[in-house]
N, C-alpha and C positions, 0 to 999 in steps of 0.2 A: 249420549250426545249425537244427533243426527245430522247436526250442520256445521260450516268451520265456525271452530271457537274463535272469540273478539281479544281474550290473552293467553298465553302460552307462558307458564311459570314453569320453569324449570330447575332440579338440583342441576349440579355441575360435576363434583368427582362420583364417580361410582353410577351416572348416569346420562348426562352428557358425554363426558369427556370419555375415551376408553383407561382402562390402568397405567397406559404412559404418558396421560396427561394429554393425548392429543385429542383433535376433531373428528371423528369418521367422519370421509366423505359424505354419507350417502347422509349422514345428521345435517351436515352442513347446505348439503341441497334441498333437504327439507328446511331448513329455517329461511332459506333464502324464498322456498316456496310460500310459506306460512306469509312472511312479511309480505312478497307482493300482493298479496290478496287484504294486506292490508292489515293482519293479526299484530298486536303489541307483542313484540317478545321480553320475557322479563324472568333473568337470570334469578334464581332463590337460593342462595348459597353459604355457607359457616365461613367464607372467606369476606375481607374488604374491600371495596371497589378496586383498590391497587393489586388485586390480585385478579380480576379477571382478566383471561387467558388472551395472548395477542390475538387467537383467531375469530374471538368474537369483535373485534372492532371492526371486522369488516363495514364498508357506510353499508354494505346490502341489506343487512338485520339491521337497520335503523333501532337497536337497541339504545333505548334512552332513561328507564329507570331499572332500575334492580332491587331485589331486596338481600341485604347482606348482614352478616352475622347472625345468622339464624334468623332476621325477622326483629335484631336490634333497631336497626335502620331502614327505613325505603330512602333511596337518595337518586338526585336528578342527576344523571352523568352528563346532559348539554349542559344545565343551569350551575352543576357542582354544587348542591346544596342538599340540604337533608329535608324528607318529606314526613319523617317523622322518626323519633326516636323513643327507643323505651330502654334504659342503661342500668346496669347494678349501682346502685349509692356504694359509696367509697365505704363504709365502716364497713358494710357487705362484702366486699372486694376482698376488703382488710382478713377478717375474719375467715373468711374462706383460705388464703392464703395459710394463713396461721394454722388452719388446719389440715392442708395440704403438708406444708411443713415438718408436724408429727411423722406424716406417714412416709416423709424424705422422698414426695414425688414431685418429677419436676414440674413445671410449671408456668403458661404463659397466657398475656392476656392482648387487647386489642382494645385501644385509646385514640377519640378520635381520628377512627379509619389508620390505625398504624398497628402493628404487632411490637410488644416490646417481653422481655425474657429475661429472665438472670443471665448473667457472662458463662456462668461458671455451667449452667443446663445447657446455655447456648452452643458452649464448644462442646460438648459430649452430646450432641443432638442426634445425633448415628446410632446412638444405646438405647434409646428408647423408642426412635422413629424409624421401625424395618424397610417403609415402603418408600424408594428411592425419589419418585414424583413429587410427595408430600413435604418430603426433607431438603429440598431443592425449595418449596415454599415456603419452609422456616425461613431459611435460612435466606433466603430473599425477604420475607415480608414480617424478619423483627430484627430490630434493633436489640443487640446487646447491652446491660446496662447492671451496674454494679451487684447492686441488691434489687428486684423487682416492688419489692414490700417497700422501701425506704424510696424508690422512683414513685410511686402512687402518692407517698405520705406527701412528697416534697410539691408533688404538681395538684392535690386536691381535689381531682373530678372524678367524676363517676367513669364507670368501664364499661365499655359494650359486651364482650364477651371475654369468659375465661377458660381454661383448658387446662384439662389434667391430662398428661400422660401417666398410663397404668397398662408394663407389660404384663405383669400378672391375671391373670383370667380370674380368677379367684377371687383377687381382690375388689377387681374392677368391678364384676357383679356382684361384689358386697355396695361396695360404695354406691351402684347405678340405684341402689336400692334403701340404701343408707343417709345419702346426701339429702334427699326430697323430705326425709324425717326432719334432718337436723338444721336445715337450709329452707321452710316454709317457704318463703318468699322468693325463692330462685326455682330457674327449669333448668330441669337437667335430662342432659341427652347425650347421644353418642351416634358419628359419623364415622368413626375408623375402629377397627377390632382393637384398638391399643390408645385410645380419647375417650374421655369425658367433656362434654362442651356444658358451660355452665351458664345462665343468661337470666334476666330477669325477670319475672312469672309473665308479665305479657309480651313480652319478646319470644316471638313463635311465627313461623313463617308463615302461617296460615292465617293469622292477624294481623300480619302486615299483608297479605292478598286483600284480606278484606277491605283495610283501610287506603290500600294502592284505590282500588276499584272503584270505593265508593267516592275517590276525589276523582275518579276519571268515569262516572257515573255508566258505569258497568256494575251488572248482574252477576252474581260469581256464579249462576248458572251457565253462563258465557264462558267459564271459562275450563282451562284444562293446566294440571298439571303432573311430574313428573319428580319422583324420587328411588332413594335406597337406602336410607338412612332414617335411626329413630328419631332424626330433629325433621323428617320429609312428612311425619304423620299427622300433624295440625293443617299442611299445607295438599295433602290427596284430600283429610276430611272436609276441608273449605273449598276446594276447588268443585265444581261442575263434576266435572269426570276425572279421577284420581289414579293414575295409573305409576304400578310401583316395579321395578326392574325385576326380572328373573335372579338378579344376582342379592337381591334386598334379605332380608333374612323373616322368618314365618310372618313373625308378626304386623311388619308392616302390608305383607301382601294378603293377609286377611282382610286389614282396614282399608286397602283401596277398594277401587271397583274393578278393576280392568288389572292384568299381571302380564308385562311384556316380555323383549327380550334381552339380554344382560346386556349391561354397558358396551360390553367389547364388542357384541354385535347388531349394535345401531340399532338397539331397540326402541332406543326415540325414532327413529324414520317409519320402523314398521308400525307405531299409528301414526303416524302424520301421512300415511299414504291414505288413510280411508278418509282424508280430508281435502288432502292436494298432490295436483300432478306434479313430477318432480321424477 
């Protein structure tokens, strides 16, 4: 890409954000850069609009869509509406659970933009979630609730996304490999050494760039994005020019184009320098 890109899709933990959840400066003066020249900036993240971080609401990133839950959702954050949705059907949900359940992992999901969790996972959320920033976001962005299984049956709708915790290594790369068998019609991926993210086969953050783009009749030539995770790999391959963090692990930085530098050190800024002063 030889000129500034027209969007800038970006992850958020693991490359945005540094490991303590915060903004590097030098990121933050580059998005303030990108925007005045005019670039759409658009947050692509496993989290719900309720969870993007206070330091992006600055008015300067006139950030106004996002795509959240892996690419469940594109939603308007002026108009607070959904610009498109793709959700797991509840018997889906159901059955996934049920067999989560077997394997006694715990387990949570995200229902119309909220996080909801069993009680009983909730208050043990320290056991299975080591990374202190992430557990701070449980624990903020779900609601505790008796049974998880018996809350879905009772309210009826479909899920945007689900999640396994899996400290096991072992098992978890049984399952990453396991679930796609037994689970046709779901996508499954993982953002943290100890998640499974589970979503609905066209819920992919790279399909929601596309259909972002093509309501806002942009070229995904035009565009650029950034990740570190295996739910970031639909959204380097869709993007113009795909660039994936030093901290990302082989395989995704095989599939981009471009391999920056790791989260902590504001590897988003060092390309946006060869596009804008800052």
């Amino acid at each position: 890409m030889s000129v500034e890109p027209k969007l800038i899709a970006f992850d958020l933990d693991g490359t945005l954000l540094a490991d303590d959840k915060s903004l590097p400066e030098e990121n933050r003066r580059a998005l303030l850069a990108a925007a005045r020249a005019g670039t759409l900036l658009v947050p692509a993240t496993g989290r719900v609009p309720a969870g993007l971080p206070a330091a992006l609401t600055e008015p300067g990133f006139q950030i106004r869509w996002g795509i959240f839950c892996n690419g469940a959702e594109v939603y308007d954050l002026q108009a607070q509406c959904f610009v498109l949705r793709e959700e797991i059907a509840l018997d889906e949900a159901l059955a996934l659970l049920d067999f989560a359940e077997t394997l006694g992992l715990p387990c949570d999901c995200y229902q119309d933009n909220w996080g909801y969790m069993g009680r009983a996972h909730y208050e043990r959320a320290a056991e299975f979630m080591p990374i202190p920033g992430i557990l701070d976001l449980i624990l903020r962005l779900r609601t505790p609730v008796p049974e998880l299984r018996a809350y879905l049956c009772g309210h009826g709708e479909s899920v945007q996304k689900l999640q396994l915790y899996v400290t096991d290594q072992g098992l978890r790369a049984r399952l990453l490999k396991e679930l796609p068998e037994r689970f046709p019609s779901l996508a499954v991926t993982s953002s943290l050494p100890v998640n499974i993210e589970i979503n609905a086969a066209r819920a992919n953050k790279g399909e929601a760039l596309r259909r972002l783009c093509d309501s806002l009749s942009l070229n995904l030539s035009e565009t650029l994005a950034f990740g570190d995770g295996s739910n970031d790999a639909t959204l380097l391959q869709a993007a113009g020019l795909g660039v994936a963090m030093n901290n990302a692990d082989d395989a995704l930085k095989a599939a981009a184009d471009r391999v920056t530098g790791t989260n902590n050190e504001a590897g988003f800024a060092q390309i946006l320098r060869e596009f804008y002063t800052f």
